[in-house]
C-alpha positions in Angstrom: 59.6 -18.9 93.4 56.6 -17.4 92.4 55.6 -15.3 89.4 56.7 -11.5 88.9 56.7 -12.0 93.1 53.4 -12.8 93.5 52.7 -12.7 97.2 50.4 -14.5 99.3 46.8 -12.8 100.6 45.1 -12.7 103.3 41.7 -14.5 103.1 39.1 -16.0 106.4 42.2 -14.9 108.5 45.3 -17.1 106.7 47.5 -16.5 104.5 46.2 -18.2 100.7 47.9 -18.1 97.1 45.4 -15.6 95.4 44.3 -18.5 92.7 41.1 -19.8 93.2 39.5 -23.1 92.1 36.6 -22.7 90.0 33.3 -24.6 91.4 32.1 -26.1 88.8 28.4 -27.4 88.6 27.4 -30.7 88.7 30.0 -33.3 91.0 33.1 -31.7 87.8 34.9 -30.5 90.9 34.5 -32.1 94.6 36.4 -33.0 98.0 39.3 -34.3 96.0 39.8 -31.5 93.6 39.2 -28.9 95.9 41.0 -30.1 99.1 43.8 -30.9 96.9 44.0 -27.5 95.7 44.0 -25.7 99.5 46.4 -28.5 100.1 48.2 -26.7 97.8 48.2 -23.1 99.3 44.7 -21.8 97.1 41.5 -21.4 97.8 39.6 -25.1 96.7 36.2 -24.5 95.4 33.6 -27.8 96.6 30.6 -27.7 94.2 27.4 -27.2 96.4 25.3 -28.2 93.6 24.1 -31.7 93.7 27.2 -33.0 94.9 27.8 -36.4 95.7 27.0 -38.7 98.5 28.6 -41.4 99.5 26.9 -45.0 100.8 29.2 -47.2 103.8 31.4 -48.6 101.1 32.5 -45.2 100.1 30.3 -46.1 96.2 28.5 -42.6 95.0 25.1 -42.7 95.8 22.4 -42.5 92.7 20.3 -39.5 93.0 17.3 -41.0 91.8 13.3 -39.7 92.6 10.9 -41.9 93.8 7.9 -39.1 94.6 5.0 -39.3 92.2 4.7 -35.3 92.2 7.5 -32.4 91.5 7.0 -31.1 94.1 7.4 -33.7 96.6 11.0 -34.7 94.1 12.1 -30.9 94.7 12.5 -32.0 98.0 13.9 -34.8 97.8 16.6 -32.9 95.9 17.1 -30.7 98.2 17.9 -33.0 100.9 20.4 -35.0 98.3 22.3 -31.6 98.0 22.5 -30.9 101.7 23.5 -34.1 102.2 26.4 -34.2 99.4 27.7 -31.1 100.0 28.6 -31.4 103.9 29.6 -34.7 103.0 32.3 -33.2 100.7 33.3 -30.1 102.5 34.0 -32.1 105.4 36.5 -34.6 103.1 37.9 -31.5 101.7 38.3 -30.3 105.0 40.3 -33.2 106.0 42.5 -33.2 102.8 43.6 -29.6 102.7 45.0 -30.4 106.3 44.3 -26.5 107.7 46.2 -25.3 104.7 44.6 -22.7 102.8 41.2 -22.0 102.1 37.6 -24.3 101.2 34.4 -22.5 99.7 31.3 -23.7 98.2 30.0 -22.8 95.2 26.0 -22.5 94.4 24.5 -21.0 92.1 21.2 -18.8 93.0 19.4 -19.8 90.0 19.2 -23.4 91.8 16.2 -25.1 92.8 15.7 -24.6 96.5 19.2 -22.1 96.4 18.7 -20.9 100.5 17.7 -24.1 101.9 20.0 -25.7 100.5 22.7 -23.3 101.3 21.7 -22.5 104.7 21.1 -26.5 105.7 25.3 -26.9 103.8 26.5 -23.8 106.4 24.3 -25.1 109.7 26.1 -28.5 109.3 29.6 -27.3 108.5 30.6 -24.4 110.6 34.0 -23.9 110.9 35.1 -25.7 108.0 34.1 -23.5 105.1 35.5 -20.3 104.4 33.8 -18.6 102.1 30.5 -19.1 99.3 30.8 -18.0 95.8 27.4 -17.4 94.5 25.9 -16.3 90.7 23.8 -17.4 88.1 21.5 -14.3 89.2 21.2 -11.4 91.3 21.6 -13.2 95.3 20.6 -10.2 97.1 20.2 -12.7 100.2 23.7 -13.5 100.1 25.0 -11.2 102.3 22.5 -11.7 105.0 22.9 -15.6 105.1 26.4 -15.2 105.4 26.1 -12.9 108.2 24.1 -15.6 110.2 26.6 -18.0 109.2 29.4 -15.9 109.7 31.4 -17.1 106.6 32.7 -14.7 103.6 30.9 -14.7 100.4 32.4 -13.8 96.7 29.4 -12.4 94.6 30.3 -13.9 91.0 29.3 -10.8 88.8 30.0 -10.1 85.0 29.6 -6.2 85.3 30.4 -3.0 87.4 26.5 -2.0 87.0 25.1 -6.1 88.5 28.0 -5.6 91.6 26.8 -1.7 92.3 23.4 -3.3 92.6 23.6 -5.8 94.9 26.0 -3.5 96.8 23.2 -0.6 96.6 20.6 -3.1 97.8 22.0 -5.6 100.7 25.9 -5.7 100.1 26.6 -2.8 101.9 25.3 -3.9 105.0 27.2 -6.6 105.8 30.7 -5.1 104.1 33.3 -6.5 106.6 32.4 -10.1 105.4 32.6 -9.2 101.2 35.9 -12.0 101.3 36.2 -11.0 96.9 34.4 -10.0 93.7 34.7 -12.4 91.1 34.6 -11.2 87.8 33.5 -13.8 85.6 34.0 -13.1 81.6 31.1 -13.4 80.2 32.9 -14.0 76.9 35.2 -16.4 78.0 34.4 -18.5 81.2 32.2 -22.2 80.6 29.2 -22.8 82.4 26.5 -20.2 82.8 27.7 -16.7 81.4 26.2 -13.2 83.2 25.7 -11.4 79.3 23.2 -8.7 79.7 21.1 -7.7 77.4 23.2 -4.7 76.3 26.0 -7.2 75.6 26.6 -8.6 72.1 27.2 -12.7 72.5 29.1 -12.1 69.3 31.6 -8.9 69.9 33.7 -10.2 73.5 35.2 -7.0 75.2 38.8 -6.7 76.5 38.0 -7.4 80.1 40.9 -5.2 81.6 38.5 -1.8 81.3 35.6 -4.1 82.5 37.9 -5.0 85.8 39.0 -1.3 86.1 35.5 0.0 85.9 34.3 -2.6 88.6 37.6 -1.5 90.8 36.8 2.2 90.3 33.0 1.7 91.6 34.2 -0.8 94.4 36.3 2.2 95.7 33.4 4.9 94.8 31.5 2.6 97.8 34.7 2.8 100.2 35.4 -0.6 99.7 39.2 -1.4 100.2 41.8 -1.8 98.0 42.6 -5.7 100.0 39.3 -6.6 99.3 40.5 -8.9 95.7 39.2 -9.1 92.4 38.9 -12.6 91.1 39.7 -12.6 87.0 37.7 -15.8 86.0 37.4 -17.0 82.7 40.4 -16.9 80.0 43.2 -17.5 82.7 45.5 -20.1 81.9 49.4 -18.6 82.3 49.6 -16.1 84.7 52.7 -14.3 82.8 49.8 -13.4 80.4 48.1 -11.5 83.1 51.9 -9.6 84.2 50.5 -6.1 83.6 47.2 -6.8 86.2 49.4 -8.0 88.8 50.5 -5.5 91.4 48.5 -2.5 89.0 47.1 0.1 91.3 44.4 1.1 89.3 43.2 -3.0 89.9 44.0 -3.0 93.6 44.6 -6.5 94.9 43.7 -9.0 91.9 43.1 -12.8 92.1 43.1 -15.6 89.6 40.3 -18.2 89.0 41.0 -21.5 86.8 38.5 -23.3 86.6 39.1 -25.3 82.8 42.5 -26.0 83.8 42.5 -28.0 86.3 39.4 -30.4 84.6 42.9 -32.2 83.7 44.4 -33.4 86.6 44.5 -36.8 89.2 42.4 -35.8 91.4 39.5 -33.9 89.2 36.4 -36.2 89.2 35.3 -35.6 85.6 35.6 -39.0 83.9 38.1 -40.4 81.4 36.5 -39.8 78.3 35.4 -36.6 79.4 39.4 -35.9 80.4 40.3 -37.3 77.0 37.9 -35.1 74.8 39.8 -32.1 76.3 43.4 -33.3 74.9 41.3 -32.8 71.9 40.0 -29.7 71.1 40.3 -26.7 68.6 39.5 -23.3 68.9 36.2 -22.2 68.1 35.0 -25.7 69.7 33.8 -24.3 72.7 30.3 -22.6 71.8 28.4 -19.8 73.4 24.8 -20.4 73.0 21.5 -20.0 75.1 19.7 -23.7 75.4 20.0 -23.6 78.7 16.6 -24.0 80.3 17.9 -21.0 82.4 17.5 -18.6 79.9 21.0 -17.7 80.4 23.8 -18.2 77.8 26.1 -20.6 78.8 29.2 -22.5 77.3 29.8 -25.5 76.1 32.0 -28.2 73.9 29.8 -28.4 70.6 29.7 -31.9 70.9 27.3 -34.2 69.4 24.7 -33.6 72.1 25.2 -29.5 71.2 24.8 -29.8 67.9 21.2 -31.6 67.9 20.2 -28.7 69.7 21.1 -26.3 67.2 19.6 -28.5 64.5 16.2 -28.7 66.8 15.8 -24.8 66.8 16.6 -24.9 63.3 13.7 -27.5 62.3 11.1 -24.6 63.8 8.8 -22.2 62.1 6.3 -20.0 63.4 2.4 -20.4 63.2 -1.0 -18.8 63.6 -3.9 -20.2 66.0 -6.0 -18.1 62.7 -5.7 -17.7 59.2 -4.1 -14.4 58.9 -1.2 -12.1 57.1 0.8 -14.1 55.6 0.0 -17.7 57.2 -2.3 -18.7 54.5 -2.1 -22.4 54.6 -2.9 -24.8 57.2 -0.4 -27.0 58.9 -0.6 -31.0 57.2 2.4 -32.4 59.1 3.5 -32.8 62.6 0.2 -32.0 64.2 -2.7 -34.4 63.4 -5.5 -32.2 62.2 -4.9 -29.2 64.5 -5.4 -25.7 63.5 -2.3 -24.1 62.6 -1.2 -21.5 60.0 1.9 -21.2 58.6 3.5 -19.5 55.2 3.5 -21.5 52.2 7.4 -21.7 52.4 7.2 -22.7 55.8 4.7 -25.7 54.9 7.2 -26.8 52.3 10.1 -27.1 55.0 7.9 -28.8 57.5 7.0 -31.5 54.7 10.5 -32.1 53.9 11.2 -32.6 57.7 8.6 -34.6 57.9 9.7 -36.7 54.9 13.3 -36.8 56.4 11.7 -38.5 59.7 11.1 -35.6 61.8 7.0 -35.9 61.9 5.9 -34.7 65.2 5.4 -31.2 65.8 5.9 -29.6 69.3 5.0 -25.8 70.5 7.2 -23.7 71.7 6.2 -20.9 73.9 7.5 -18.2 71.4 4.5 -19.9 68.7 6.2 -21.7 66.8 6.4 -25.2 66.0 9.9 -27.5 66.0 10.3 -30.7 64.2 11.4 -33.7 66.1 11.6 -37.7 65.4 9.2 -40.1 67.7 11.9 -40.7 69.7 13.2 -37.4 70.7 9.6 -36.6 71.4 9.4 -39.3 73.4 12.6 -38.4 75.7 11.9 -34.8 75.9 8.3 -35.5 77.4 9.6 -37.9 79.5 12.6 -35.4 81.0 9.6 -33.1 81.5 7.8 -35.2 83.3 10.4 -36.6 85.4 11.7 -33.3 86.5 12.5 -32.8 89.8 12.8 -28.6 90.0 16.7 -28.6 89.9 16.5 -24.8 88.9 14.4 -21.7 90.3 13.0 -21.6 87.1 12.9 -23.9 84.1 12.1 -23.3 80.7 12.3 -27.0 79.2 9.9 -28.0 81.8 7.7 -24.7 83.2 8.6 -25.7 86.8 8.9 -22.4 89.3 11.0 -23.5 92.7 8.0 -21.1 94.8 4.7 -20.1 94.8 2.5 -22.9 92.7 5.4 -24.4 91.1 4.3 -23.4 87.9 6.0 -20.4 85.7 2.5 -20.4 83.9 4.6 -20.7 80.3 4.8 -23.8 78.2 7.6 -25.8 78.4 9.7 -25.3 75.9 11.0 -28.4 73.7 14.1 -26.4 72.7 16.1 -26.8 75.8 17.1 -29.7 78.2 16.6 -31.4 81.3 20.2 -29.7 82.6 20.2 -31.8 85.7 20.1 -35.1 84.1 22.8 -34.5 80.9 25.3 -32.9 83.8 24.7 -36.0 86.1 25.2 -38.4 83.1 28.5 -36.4 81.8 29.6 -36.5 85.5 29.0 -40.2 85.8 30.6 -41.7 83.0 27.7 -41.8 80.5 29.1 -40.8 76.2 30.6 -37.4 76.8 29.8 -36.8 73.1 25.8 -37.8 73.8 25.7 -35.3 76.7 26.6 -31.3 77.5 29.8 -30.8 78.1 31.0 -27.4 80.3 33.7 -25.8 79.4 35.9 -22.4 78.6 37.0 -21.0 76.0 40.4 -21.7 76.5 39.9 -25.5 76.6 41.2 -25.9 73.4 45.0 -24.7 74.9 45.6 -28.3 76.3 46.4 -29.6 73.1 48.9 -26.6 72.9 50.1 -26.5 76.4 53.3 -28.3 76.5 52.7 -29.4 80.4 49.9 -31.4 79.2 51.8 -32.8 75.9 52.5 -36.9 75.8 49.3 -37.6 77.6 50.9 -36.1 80.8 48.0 -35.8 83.7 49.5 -33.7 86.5 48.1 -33.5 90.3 46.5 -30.8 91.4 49.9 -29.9 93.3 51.8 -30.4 90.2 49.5 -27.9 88.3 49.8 -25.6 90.9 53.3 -25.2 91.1 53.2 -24.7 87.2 50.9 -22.0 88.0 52.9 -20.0 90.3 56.0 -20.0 88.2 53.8 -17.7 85.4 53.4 -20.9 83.0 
C-alpha cells in the first residue's frame, strides 16, 4: 500500500509512481541507479553530463584530453558526453525492463548543452522519455524536444523564470511540457536557481512558492495533469501529506535526489557513501564558488573550506595611488604597481609570512593570497581546461563565439569538471567538492539507514511509498 493512497500518473503514455530520481551531475547517478529506480515503478533520471563510457571489458573509460588547444578539447568533450550518455540510457533502458519511465538530465549551463543533447536524442529514440533541463534559462528546450519528440521538465526555482520561458518558446510546443520541477533553491544540492531578489540567507516556505507557480501554470491554460515536481527537502513523504491530492497544487510529484546517493546500485563511491552516514546539520553549505556564478550546495568538506579561506586571504588594490590605497603592495607580486590600504598591507605581510606569498588578481581587483603550490594547480586547471561549462569564471572560457568571456579568470573558483570527476572516481572525498542537500544530514537520523544498512534502490522505494 501506498501513502495517504497515492496513485499512480500518467507520464510518455504509462502509468509511473509520481517520484522522480534526481540527475545528478557528474557520473553520481547512471544506468544502474536510474534503471533500477523505473524498475521500480518511478521515473529514473540518467545523468547526461559527462557520463560514463565503457571500454570491451565493461572498465570506465578515462576522459582524458589530448588536444593542445581548448577549443579543439571542447570537442573532444563533447563527443565523450554523447558517447556516455547513449551508452547509459540504453543500459538503463534494458534494466527498467519497459517498466516505468528513463530521462536525462543536462544542465543548459554545459559546455556544448544542444550538441550534446541533440547527438544523446538522435542516437536513443524511443528509449528516453523525457529531459530535465536547468542551470539557466533553456529557451531551446522546447523546440529540441519537438524534433525529437520526447517530453521535457523545465527545472525552475520561481513562478516568474517558468512564465518566462513559457512567454518566450514554452508555449509553443505545450502538448509535450511532461512536468515543472520546482527545485528549492534553499534546499536542493547541486546548482541552486537563487535570483538576485532572493536572500541566500532567509529560505522561504516553498508551499506559497509551488502555489504561486500552479496558479500562473493555470493563468497560461496549462492542465491541472500536467505535475509539479517538489525537489529539494523531500525525504518522507508523510511530511509532504497536506500537498498530496491539494487542489490548489493540482497534480504534485516528488524528486529525491540525496536520498537515494545511499543505496546498492548508486555509483558514488564508498567513502563518498560513508561521509553521508556522517553528517550534521548545518554541514551542507550554500555558497557561490562555482565557476558558474551560480550558488550551489555542497558538504563543507575539507576541499570547501580552502575555498572559503582563499576568498578570505583577498584585499582589494589600485592600478594608482589614490583614496585611501596609499601604500604600495611589497608581497605577493614582485615589484608590480599595486595600491592597497595600510591595514590591508599588514594582512598581506602576515599571509605572506604564514606561507601564502603569491598574489593572484581577481577580476573584481583585488588580490587573493595563495601558497606556490595552490598557484601552481590553479594555473594548471586553467590551462588544462577543456570548456565543460557555457561559461567559466575560474578559467574565462565562453562555449561560442571566440571562446573567450574577455574577463580574467578568476583564482577563487574551481576547475568543476575535474573535482566532480575525481569525487566520482574514487579520489579523497574530503580533498574534493562534494554535492549534496540539505537534508543529507537525516541519514544519520533515519532509522532505515541505522546499523550501516545500505538498501537497493527497490528497497528504498518501497520505503518511500509507505510515507517513511
Amino acid at each position: 500500500m501506498s501513502f495517504k493512497g497515492l496513485k499512480p500518473i500518467q507520464y510518455g503514455g504509462r502509468e509511473v509512481w509520481p517520484i522522480v530520481e534526481g540527475g545528478k551531475g557528474v557520473s553520481a547517478t547512471n544506468h544502474a541507479s536510474s534503471g533500477a529506480w523505473a524498475a521500480a515503478g518511478g521515473i529514473g533520471t540518467v545523468s547526461a553530463v559527462n557520463a560514463d563510457s565503457y571500454d570491451a571489458e565493461g572498465k570506465i573509460v578515462p576522459q582524458v584530453y589530448d588536444s593542445l588547444t581548448r577549443r579543439e578539447r571542447h570537442d573532444e568533450l563533447i563527443q565523450f558526453a554523447i558517447d556516455g550518455a547513449v551508452e547509459q540510457v540504453k543500459r538503463a533502458y534494458d534494466i527498467a525492463n519497459g517498466k516505468g519511465a528513463i530521462n536525462i538530465n543536462i544542465l543548459w549551463e554545459m559546455g556544448g548543452a544542444q550538441p550534446i543533447l541533440e547527438g544523446v536524442l538522435e542516437r536513443t529514440k524511443g528509449l528516453i522519455t523525457g529531459v530535465t533541463c536547468g542551470a539557466g534559462m533553456p529557451y531551446k528546450l522546447s523546440e529540441i524536444a519537438a524534433h525529437y519528440n520526447v517530453n521535457y521538465l523545465p527545472i525552475i526555482s520561481s513562478a516568474r523564470a517558468f512564465r518566462a520561458l513559457w512567454k518566450r518558446a514554452y508555449h509553443k510546443v505545450s502538448e509535450l511540457m511532461g512536468a515543472v520541477v520546482y527545485e528549492d533553491p534553499w534546499l536542493a544540492g547541486g546548482h541552486n536557481g537563487l535570483s538576485n531578489a532572493e536572500d541566500p540567507q532567509s529560505p522561504e516556505d516553498p508551499y506559497p512558492r509551488v502555489k504561486l507557480l500552479r496558479e500562473t501554470m493555470r493563468k497560461e491554460g496549462i492542465s491541472d495533469s500536467v505535475p509539479i515536481v517538489m525537489a529539494g527537502g523531500v525525504w518522507f513523504l508523510r511530511e509532504w501529506d497536506e500537498w498530496i491530492e491539494n487542489p490548489d497544487l493540482g497534480q504534485i510529484a516528488f524528486q529525491f535526489g540525496t536520498r537515494p546517493l545511499l543505496t546498492h546500485e548508486s555509483p558514488i563511491p564508498q567513502g563518498w557513501k560513508d561521509a553521508l552516514r556522517d553528517l550534521d546539520p548545518g554541514d551542507v553549505l550554500l555558497h557561490r564558488f562555482s565557476p558558474t556564478g551560480f550558488y550551489s550546495s555542497a558538504v563543507r568538506n575539507t576541499y570547501l573550506r580552502s575555498l572559503e579561506a582563499r576568498s578570505d586571504r583577498q584585499i582589494p588594490y589600485s592600478k594608482v595611488e589614490a583614496g585611501e590605497h596609499t601604500v604600495k603592495l611589497d608581497v605577493g607580486v614582485r615589484g608590480k604597481n599595486f595600491w592597497v590600504t595600510v591595514k590591508d598591507l599588514q594582512r598581506a605581510q602576515s599571509w605572506s609570512a604564514a606561507g601564502f606569498t603569491e598574489g593572484l588578481r581577481t577580476p573584481v581587483d583585488t588580490i587573493i593570497f595563495v601558497t606556490p603550490s595552490e598557484r601552481d594547480a590553479i594555473r594548471k586547471d586553467q590551462a588544462d581546461c577543456m570548456g565543460c561549462l557555457s561559461h567559466c569564471g575560474f578559467s574565462a572560457w565562453k562555449d561560442h563565439d571566440d571562446n573567450t568571456t574577455g574577463k580574467l579568470a578568476d583564482p577563487r573558483s574551481f576547475c568543476i569538471q575535474k573535482t566532480l570527476q575525481d569525487i566520482a572516481h574514487g579520489e579523497p572525498v574530503d580533498d574534493n567538492l562534494m554535492f549534496a542537500g540539505h537534508g543529507a544530514y537525516r541519514f544519520k537520523q533515519d532509522p532505515f539507514f541505522s546499523n550501516n544498512f545500505t538498501p537497493t534502490v527497490k528497497q528504498l522505494v518501497d520505503r518511500i511509498l509507505s510515507g517513511d
